[in-house]
ROSE-4610 file (N, C-alpha, C; in Angstrom, 1 decimal, always signed):
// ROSE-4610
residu = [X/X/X/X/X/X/X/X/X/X/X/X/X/X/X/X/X/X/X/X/X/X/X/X/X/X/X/X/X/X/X/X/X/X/X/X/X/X/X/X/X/X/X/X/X/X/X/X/X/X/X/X/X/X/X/X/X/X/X/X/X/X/X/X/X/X/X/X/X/X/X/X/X/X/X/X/X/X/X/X/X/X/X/X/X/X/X/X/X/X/X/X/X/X/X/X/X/X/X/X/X/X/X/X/X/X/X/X/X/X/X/X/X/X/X/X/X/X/X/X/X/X/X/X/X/X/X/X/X/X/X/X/X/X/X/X/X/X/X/X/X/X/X/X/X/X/X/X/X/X/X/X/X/X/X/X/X/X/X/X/X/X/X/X/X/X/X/X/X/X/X/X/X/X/X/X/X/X/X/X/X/X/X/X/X/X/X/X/X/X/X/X/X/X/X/X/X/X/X/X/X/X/X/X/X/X/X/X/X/X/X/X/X/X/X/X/X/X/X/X/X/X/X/X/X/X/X/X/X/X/X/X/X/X/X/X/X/X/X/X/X/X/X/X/X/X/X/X/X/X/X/X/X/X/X/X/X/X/X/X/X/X/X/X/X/X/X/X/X/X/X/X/X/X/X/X/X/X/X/X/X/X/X/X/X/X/X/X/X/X/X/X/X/X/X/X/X/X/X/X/X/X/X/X/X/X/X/X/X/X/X/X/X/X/X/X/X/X/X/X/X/X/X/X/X/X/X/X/X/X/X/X/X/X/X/X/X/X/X/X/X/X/X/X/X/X/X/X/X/X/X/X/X/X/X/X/X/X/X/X/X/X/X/X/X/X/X/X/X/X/X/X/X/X/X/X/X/X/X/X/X/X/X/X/X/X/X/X/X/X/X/X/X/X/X/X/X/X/X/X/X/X/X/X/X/X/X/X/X/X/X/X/X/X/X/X/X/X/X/X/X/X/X/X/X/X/X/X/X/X/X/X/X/X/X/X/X/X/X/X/X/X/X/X/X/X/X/X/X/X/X/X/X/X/X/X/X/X/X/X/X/X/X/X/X/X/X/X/X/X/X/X/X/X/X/X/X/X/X/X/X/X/X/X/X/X/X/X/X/X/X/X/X/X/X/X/X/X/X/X/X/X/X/X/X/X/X/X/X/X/X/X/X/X/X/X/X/X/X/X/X/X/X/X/X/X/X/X/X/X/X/X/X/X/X/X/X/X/X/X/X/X/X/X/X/X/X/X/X/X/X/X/X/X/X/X/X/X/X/X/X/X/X/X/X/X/X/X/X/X/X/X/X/X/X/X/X/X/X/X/X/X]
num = [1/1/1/2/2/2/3/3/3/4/4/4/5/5/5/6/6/6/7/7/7/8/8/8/9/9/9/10/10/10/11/11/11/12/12/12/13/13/13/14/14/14/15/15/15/16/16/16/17/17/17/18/18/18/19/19/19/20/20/20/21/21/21/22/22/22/23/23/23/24/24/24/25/25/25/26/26/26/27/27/27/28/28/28/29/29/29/30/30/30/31/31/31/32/32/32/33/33/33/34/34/34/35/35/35/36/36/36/37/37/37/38/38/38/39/39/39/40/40/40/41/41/41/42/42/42/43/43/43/44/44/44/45/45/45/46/46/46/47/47/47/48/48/48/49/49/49/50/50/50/51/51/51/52/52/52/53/53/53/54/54/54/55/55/55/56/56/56/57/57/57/58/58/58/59/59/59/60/60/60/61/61/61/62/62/62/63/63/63/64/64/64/65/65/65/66/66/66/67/67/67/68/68/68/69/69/69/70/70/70/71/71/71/72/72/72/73/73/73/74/74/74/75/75/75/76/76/76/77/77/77/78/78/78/79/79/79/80/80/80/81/81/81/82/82/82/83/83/83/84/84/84/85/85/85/86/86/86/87/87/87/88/88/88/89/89/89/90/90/90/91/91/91/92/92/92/93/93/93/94/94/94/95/95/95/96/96/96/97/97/97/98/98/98/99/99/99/100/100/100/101/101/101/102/102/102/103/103/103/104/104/104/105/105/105/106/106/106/107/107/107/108/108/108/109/109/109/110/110/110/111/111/111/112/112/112/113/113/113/114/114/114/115/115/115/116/116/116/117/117/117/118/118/118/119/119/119/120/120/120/121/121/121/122/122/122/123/123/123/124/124/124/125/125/125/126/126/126/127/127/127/128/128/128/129/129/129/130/130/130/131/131/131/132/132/132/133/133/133/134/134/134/135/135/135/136/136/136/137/137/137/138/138/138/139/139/139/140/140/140/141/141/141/142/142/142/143/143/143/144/144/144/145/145/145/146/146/146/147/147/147/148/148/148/149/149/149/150/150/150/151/151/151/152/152/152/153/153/153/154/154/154/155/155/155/156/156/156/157/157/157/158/158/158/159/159/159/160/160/160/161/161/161/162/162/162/163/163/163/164/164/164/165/165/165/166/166/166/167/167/167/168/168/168/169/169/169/170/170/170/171/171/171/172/172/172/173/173/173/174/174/174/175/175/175/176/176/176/177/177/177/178/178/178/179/179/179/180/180/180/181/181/181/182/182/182/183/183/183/184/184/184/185/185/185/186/186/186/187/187/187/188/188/188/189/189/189/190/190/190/191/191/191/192/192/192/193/193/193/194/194/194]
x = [+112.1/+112.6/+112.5/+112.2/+111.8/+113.4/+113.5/+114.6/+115.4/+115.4/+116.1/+115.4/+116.1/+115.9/+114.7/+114.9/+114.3/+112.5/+112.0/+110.7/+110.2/+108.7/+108.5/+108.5/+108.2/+107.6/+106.4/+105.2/+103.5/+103.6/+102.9/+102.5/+101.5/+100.3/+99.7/+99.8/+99.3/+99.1/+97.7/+98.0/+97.2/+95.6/+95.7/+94.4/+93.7/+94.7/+94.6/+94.1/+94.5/+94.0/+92.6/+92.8/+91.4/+90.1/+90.0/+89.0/+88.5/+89.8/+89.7/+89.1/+89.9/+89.2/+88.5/+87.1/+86.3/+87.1/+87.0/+88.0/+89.7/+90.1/+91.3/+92.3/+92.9/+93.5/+93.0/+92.1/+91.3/+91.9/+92.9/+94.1/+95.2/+95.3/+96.0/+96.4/+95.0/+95.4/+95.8/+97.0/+97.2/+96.3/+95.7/+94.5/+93.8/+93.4/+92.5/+93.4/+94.7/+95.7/+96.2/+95.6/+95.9/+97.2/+98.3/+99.7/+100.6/+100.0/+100.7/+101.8/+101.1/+101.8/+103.3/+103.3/+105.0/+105.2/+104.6/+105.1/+105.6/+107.3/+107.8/+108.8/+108.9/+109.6/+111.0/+111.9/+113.5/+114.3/+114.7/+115.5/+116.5/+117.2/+118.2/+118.3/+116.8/+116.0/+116.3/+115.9/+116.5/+117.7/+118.8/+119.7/+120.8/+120.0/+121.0/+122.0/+123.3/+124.6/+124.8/+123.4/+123.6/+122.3/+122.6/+121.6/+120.8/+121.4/+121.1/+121.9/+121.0/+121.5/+122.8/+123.6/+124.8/+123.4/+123.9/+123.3/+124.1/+122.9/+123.4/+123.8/+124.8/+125.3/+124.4/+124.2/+122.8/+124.1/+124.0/+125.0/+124.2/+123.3/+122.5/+121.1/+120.5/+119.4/+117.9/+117.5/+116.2/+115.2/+113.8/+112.8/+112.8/+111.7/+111.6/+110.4/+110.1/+108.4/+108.7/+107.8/+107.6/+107.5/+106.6/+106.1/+107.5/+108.7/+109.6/+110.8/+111.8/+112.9/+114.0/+114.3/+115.1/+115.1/+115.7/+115.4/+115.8/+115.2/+115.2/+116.9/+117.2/+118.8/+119.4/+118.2/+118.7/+117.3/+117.8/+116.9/+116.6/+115.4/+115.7/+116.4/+117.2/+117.4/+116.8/+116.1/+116.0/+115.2/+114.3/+114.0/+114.2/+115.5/+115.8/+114.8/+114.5/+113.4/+114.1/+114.1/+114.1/+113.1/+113.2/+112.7/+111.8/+110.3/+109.1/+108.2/+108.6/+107.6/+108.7/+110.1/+110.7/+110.4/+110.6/+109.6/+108.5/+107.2/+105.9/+106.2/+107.6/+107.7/+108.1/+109.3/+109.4/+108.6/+107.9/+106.8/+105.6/+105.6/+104.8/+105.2/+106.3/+106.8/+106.9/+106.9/+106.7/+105.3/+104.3/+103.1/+102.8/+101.6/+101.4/+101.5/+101.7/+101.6/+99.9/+99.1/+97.9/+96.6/+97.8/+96.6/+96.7/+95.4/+95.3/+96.1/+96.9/+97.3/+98.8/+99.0/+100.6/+100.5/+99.6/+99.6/+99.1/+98.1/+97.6/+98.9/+99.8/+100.8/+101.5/+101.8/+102.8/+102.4/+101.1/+100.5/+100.6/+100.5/+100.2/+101.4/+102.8/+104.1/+104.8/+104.4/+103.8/+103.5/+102.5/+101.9/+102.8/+103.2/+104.1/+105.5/+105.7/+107.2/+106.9/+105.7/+105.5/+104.9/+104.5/+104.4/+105.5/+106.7/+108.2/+108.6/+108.6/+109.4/+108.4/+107.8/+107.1/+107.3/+107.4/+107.7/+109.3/+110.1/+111.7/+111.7/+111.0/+111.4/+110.8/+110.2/+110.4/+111.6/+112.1/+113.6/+114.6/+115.0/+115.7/+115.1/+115.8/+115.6/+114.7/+113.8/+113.3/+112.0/+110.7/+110.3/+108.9/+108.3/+107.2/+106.4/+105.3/+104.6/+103.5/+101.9/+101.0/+100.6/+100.6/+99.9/+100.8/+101.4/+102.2/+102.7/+102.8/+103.8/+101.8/+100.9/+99.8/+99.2/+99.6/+98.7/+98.0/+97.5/+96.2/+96.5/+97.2/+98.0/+97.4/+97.8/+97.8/+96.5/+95.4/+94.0/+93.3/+93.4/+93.9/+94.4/+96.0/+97.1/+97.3/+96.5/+96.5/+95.2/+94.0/+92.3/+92.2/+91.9/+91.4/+90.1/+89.4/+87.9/+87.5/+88.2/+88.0/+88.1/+89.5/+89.6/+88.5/+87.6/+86.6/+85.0/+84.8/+83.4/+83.0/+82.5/+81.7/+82.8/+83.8/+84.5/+84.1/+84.2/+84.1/+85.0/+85.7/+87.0/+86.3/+87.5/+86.8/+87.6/+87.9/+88.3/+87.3/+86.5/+85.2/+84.5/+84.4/+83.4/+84.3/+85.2/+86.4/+86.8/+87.1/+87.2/+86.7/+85.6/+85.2/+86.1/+86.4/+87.1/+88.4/+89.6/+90.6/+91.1/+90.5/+90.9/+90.9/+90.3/+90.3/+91.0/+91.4/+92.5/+94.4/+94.3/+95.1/+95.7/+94.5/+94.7/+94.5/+93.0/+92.8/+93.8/+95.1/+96.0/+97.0/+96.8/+97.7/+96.7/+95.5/+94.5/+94.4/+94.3/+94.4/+95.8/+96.9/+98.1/+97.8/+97.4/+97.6/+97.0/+96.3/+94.8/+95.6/+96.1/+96.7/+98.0/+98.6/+99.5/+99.0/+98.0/+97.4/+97.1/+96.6/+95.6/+97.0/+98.4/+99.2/+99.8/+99.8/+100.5/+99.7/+98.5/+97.6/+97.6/+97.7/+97.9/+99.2/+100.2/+101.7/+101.5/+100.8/+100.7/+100.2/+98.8/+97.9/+98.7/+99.6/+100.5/+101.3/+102.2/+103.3/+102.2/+101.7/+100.9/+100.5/+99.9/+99.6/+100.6/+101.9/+103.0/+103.4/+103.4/+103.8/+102.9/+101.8/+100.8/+101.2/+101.4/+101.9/+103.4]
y = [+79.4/+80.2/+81.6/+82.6/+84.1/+84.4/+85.3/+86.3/+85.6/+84.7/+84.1/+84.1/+83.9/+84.1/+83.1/+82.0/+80.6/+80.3/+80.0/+80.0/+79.1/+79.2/+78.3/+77.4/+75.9/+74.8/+74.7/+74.7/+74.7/+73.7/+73.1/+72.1/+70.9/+71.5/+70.6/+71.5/+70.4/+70.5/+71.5/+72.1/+72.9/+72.3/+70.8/+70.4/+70.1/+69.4/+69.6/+70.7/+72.1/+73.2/+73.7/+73.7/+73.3/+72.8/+71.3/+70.7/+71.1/+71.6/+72.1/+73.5/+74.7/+75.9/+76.3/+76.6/+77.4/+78.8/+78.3/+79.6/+79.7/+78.8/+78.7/+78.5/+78.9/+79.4/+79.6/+80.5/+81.3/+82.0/+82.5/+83.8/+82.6/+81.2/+80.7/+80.7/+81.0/+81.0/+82.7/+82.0/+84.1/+84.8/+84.4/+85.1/+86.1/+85.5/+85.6/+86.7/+87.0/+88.0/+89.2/+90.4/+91.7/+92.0/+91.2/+91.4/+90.7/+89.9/+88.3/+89.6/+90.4/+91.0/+91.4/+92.1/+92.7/+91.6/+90.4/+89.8/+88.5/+88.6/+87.7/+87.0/+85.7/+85.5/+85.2/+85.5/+85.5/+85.7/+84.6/+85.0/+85.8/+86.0/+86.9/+88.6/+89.1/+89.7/+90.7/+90.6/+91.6/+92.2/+91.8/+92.3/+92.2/+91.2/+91.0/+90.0/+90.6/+89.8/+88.9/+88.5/+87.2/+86.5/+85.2/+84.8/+84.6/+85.1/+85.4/+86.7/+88.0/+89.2/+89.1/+89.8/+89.5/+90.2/+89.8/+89.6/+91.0/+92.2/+93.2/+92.5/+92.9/+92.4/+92.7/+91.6/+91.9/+92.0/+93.3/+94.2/+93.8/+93.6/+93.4/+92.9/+91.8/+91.2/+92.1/+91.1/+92.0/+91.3/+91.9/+91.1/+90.0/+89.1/+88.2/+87.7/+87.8/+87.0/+85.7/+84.9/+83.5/+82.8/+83.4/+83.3/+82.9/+83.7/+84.0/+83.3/+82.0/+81.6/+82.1/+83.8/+84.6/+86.2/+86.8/+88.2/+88.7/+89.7/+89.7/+90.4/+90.4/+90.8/+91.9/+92.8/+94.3/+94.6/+95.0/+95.5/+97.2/+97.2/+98.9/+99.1/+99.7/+99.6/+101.0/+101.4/+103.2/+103.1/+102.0/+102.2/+100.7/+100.6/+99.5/+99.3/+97.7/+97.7/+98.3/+99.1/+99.5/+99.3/+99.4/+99.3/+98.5/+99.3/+98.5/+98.5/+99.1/+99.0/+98.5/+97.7/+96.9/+94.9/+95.4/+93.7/+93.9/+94.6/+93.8/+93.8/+94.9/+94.2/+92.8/+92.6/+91.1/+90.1/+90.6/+89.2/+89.7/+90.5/+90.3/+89.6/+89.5/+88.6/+87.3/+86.8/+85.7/+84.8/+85.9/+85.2/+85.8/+84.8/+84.5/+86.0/+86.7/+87.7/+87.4/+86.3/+86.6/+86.6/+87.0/+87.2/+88.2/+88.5/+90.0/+90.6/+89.9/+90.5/+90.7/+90.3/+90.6/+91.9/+92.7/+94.0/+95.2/+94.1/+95.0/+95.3/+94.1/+94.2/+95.5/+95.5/+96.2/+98.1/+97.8/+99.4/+100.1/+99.1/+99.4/+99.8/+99.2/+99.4/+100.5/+101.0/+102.3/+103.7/+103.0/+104.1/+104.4/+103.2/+103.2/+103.8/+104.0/+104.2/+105.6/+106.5/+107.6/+108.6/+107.5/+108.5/+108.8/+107.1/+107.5/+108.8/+108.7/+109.6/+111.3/+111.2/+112.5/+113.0/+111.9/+111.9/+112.1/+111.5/+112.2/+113.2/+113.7/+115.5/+116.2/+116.3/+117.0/+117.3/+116.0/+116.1/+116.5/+117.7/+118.1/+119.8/+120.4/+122.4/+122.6/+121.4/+121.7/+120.7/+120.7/+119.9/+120.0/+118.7/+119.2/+120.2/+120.9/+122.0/+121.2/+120.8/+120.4/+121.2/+122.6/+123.6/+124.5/+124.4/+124.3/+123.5/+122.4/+121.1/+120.5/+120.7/+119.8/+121.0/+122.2/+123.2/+123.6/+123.6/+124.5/+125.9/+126.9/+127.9/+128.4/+127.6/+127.8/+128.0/+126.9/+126.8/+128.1/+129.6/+130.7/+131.5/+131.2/+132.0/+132.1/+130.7/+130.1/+129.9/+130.7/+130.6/+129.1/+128.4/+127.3/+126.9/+127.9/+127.7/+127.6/+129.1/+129.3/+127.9/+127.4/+125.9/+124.6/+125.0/+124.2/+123.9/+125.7/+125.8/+125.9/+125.0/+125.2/+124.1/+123.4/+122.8/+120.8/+120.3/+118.6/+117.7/+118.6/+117.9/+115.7/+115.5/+114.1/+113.9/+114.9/+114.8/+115.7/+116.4/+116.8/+116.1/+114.4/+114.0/+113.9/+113.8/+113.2/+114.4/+115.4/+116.9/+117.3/+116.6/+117.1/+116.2/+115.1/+114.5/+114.7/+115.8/+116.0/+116.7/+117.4/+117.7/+116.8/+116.2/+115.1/+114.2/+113.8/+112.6/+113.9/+114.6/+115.7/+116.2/+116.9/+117.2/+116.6/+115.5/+114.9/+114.0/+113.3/+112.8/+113.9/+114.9/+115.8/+116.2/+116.5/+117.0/+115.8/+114.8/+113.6/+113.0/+113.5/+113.5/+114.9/+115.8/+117.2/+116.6/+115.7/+115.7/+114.9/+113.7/+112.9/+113.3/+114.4/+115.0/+115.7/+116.6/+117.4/+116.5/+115.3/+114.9/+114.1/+113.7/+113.5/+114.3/+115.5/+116.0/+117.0/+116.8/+117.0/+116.4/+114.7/+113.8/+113.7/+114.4/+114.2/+115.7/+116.6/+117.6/+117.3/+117.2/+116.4/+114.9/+114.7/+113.4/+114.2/+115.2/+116.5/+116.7/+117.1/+118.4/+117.7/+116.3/+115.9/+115.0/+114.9/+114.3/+115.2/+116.4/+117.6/+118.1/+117.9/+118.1/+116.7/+115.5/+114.6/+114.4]
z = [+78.3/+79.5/+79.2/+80.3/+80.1/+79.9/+78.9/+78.7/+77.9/+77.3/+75.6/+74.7/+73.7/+72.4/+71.8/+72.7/+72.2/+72.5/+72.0/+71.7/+72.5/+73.8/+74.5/+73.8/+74.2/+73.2/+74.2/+73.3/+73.7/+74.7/+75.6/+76.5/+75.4/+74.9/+74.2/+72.5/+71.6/+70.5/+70.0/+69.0/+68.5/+68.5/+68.1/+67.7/+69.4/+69.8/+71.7/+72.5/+72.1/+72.3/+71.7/+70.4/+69.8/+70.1/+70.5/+71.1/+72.3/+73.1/+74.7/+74.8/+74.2/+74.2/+73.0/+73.2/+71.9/+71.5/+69.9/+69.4/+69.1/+70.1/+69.6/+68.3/+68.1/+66.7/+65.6/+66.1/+64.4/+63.9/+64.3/+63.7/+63.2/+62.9/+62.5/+61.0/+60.5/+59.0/+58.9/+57.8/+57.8/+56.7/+56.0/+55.3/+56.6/+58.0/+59.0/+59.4/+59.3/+60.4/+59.8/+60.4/+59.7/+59.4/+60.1/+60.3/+59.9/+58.8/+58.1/+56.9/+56.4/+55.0/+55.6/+56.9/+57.7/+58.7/+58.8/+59.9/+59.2/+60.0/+59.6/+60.8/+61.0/+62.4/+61.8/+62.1/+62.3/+63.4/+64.0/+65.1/+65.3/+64.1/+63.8/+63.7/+63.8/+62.9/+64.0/+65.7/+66.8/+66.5/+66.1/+66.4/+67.9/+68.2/+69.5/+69.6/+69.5/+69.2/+70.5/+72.3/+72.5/+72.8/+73.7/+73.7/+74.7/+76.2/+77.0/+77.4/+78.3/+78.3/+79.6/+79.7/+80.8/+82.1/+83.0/+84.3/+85.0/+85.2/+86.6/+87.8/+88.2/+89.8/+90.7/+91.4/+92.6/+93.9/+94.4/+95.2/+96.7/+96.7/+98.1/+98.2/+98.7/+98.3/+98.0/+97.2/+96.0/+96.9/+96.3/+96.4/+95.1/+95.3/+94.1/+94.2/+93.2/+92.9/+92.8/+93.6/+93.2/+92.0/+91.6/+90.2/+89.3/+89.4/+88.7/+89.3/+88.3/+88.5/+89.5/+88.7/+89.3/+88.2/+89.2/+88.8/+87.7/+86.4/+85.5/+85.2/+83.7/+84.0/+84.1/+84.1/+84.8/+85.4/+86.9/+87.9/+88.4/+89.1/+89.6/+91.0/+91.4/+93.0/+93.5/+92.9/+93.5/+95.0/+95.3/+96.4/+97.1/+98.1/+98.3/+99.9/+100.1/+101.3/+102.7/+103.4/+104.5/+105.8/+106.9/+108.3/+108.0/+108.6/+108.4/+107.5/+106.6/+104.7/+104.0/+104.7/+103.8/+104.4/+105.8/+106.2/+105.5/+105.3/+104.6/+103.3/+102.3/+100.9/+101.3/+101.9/+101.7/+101.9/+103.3/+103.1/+101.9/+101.8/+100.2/+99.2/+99.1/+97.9/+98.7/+99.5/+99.7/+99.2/+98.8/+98.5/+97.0/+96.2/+94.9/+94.4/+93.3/+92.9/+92.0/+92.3/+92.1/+93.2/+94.6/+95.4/+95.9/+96.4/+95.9/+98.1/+98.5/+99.5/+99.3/+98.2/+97.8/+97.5/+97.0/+96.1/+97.4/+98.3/+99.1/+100.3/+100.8/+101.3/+101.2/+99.3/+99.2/+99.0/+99.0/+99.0/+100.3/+101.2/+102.9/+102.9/+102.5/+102.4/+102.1/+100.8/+100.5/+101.0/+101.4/+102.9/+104.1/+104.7/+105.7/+105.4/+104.5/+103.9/+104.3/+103.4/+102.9/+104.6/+105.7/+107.0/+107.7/+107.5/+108.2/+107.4/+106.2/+105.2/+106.1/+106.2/+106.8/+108.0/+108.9/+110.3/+110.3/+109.8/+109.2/+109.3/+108.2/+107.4/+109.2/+109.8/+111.4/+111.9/+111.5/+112.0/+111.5/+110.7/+109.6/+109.8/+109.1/+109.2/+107.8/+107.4/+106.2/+106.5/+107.5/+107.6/+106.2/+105.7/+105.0/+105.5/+104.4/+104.5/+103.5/+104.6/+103.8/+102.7/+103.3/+102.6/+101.1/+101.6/+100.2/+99.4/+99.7/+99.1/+98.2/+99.1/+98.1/+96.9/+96.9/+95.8/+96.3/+97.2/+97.6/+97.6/+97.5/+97.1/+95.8/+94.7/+93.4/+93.3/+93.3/+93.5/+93.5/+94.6/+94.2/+93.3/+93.6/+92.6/+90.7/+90.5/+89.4/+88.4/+88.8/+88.6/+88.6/+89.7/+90.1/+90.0/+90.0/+90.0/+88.6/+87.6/+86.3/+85.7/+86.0/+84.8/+85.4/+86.4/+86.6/+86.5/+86.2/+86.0/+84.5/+84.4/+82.5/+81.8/+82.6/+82.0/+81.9/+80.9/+81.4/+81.3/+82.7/+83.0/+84.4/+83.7/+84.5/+85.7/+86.6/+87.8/+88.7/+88.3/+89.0/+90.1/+89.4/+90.2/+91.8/+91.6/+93.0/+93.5/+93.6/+94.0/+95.0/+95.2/+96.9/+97.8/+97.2/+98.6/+98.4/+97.9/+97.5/+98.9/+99.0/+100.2/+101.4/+101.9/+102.9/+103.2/+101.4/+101.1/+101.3/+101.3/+101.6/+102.5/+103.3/+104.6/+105.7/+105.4/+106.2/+107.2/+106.8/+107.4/+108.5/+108.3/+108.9/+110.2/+109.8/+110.8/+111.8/+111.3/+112.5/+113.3/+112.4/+113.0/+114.3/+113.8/+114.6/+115.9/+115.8/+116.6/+117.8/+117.4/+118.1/+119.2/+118.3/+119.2/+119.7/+119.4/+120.7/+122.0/+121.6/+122.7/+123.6/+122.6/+123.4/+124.0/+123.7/+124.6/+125.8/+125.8/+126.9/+127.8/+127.5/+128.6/+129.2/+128.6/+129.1/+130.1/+130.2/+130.6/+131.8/+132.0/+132.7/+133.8/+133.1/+133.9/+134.9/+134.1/+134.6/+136.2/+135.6/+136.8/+138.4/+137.6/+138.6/+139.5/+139.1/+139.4/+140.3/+139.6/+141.0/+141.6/+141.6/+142.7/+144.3/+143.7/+144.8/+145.0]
């Protein structure tokens, strides 16, 4: 069982494993194992006075992987699921953590968290600033070009589309509300024309 002291016990036998996979336990002999001379197993040898760790209080429901019994004995709560990037974490963990829409779920989650969190800060006397919150500033301020020319840095090849992935979201946000608020205009006008 994950998180004791106690040693799985194998499903099949070495020789079992053996016949079945090529290669299996070639590192069995310790002649064969760079790590036989310091390695030595003792249960005692950790230092941990139990045998299962005391359990954090779960104060308000977690996610949980299928995969997994129950949640490990100390958890993170720093970002607990909220609105609607906290329904697609949960239904993310509802599904395999080996398919690949559990991870894609929880990135989209992610994202959705990260445009409320943006669409917020409007609402507050401190709203974000693309232009200063991404560095483009420094880029300037800082010789941005100097630490790039003649250098074989390995972020060069992605650099053109840094900006795009940057600004690009705000320019299509701008865009959207322009065009919304054209049509609200356009509604106005012609509401008081009849």
């Amino acid at each position: 069982m994950a998180y004791t002291a106690d040693k799985p016990v194998l499903a099949e036998s070495s020789d079992q494993l053996r016949a079945r996979i090529p290669g299996w336990g070639v590192d069995l002999d310790p002649k064969d194992r760079p790590s036989v001379p310091r390695e030595r197993f003792d249960p005692n040898l950790s230092g941990a006075h139990w045998d299962f760790p005391e359990r954090q209080p779960e104060k308000r429901p977690r996610e949980r992987s299928i995969e997994h019994e129950f949640l490990t004995p100390v958890f993170g709560t720093s970002c607990p699921p909220k609105g609607v990037s906290g329904m697609m974490r949960k239904h993310a963990y509802t599904l395999s953590e080996g398919r690949a829409a559990h991870w894609l779920i929880l990135v989209a989650a992610d994202r959705v968290d990260a445009l409320g969190s943006h669409l917020r800060s409007f609402l507050t006397l401190h709203p974000d600033d693309p232009i200063t919150e991404s560095g483009v500033l420094s880029e300037i301020s800082h010789h941005g070009m100097a630490s790039r020319v003649g250098k074989k840095r390995a972020d060069l090849a992605h650099q053109p589309l840094d900006p795009i992935i940057a600004v690009g979201p705000w320019v299509v946000a701008g865009g959207v509300v322009y065009v919304g608020l054209k049509g609200l205009l356009r509604a106005v006008t012609r509401a008081g024309r009849d």
